[in-house]
C-alpha positions in Angstrom: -4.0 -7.0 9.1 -2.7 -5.6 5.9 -5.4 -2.6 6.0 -3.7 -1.8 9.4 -0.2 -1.6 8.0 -1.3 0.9 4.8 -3.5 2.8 7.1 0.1 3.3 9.4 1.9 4.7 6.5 -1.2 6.7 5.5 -0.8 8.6 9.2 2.9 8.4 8.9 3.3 10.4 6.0 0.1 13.0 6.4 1.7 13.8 9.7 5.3 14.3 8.2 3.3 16.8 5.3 1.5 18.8 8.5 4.1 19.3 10.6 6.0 20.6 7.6 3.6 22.8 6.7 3.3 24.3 9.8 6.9 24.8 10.7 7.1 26.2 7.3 4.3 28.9 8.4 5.9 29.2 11.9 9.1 29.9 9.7 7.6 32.3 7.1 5.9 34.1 10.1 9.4 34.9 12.3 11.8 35.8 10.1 12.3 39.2 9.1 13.0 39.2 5.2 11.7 41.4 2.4 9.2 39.8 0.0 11.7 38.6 -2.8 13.5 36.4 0.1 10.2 34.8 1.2 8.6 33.9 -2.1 12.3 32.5 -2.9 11.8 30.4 0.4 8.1 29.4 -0.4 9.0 27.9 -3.5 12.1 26.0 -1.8 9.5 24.5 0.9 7.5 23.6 -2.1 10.0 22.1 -4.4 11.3 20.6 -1.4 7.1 19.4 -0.4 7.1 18.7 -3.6 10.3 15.3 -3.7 8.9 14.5 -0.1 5.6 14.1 -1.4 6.6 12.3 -4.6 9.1 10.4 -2.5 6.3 9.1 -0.1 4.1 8.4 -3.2 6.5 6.2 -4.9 7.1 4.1 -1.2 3.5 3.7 -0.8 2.9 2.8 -4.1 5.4 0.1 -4.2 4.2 -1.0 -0.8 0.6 -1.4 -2.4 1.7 -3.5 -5.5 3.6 -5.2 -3.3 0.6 -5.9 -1.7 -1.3 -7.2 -4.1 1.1 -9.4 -5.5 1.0 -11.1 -2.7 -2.7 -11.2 -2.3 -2.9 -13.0 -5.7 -0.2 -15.1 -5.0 -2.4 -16.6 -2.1 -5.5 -16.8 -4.1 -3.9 -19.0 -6.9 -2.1 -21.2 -4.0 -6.2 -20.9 -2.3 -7.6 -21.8 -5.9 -5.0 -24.7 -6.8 -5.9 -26.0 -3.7 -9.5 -26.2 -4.1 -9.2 -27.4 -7.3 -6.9 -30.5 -6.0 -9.5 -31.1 -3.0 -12.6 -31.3 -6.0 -10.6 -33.4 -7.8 -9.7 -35.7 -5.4 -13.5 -35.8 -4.3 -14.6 -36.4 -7.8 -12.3 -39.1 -8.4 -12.9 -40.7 -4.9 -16.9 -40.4 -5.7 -16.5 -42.6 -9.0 -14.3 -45.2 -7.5 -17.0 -45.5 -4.8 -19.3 -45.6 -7.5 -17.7 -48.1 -9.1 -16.9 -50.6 -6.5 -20.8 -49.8 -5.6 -21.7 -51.0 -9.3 -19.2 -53.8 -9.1 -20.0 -55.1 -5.5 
């Protein structure tokens, strides 16, 4: 169930990147301007890519550790259960044995 939610934002954000890409094409393609103007623009779509991109990173990332935190969180609760349950069936196996020894 986790997988699904990662995968989401995965879409999510490749989807934002395209369709800014393309409208940035569309953009670069329509609009009269001399060369200076456009590379200007290219590198503003870029730096601006660029935060989007690093923005989304830092979100996933987060969400990720986040994650896993929580993942391990579950295992120790898993483990210190397991642990009580063996423990509890090693000490109820020498009282049996006792009584057995006993009786």
């Amino acid at each position: 169930m986790e997988h699904e939610g990662s995968s989401g934002v995965c879409s999510v954000v490749s989807s934002f990147l395209l369709g800014g890409l393309i409208g940035a094409g569309v953009a670069l393609l329509v609009t009269p301007m001399t060369g200076k103007e456009t590379r200007e623009q290219i590198r503003g779509f870029a730096g601006d890519a660029r935060r989007k991109a690093d923005d989304y990173y830092g979100q996933i990332k987060d969400a990720v550790i986040s994650t896993l935190e929580n993942g391990k969180g579950l295992i120790e609760d898993k483990k210190r259960r397991i642990t009580s349950a063996v423990q509890a069936g090693i000490e109820a196996y020498e009282k049996k044995k006792q009584e057995t020894a006993e009786g």
